[in-house]
C-alpha positions in Angstrom: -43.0 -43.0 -30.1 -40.5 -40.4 -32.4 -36.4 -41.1 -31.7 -35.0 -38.0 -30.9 -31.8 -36.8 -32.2 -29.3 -34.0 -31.7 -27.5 -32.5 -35.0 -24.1 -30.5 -34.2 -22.6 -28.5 -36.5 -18.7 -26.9 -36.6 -18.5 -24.5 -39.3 -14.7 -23.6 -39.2 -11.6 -22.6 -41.2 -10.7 -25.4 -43.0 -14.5 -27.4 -43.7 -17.4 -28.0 -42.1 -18.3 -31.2 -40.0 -21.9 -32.2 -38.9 -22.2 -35.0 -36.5 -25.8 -36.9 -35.6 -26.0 -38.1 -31.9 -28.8 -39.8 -30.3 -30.1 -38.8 -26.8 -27.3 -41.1 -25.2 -24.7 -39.4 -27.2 -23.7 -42.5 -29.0 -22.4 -41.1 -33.0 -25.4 -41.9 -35.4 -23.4 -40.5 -38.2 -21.3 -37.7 -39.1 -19.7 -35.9 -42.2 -16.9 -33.5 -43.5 -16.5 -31.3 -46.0 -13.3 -29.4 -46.9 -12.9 -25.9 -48.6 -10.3 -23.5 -49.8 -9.7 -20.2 -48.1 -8.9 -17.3 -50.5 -5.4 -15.1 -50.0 -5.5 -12.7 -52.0 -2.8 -10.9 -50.8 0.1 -12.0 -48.1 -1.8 -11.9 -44.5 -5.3 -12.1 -46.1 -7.4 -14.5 -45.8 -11.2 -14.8 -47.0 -14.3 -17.2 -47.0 -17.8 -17.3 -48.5 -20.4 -18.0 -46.3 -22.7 -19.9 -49.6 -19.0 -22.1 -49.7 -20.2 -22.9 -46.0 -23.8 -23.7 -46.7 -23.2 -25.8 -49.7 -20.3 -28.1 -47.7 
């Protein structure tokens, strides 16, 4: 018989965390990875998305 497992991903401002959880919910693993945001300018902010898929 496979295991099963559920793989969450939060792609937000400040990095990107994935976090591998079997069926019961019990943490299998997990990972972060932090990235810049760009201001430009005063009141801008920007992000890559290829920044996001490479954390």
């Amino acid at each position: 018989m496979r295991n099963k497992y559920l793989l969450g991903t939060d792609i937000g401002t400040q990095g990107t965390k994935t976090v591998l959880v079997n069926p019961d919910g019990k943490i299998i693993s997990s990972a972060f990875s932090e990235y810049d945001v760009i201001k430009p300018k005063p009141s801008w902010a920007e992000q890559w998305p290829d920044v996001w898929v490479k954390a």
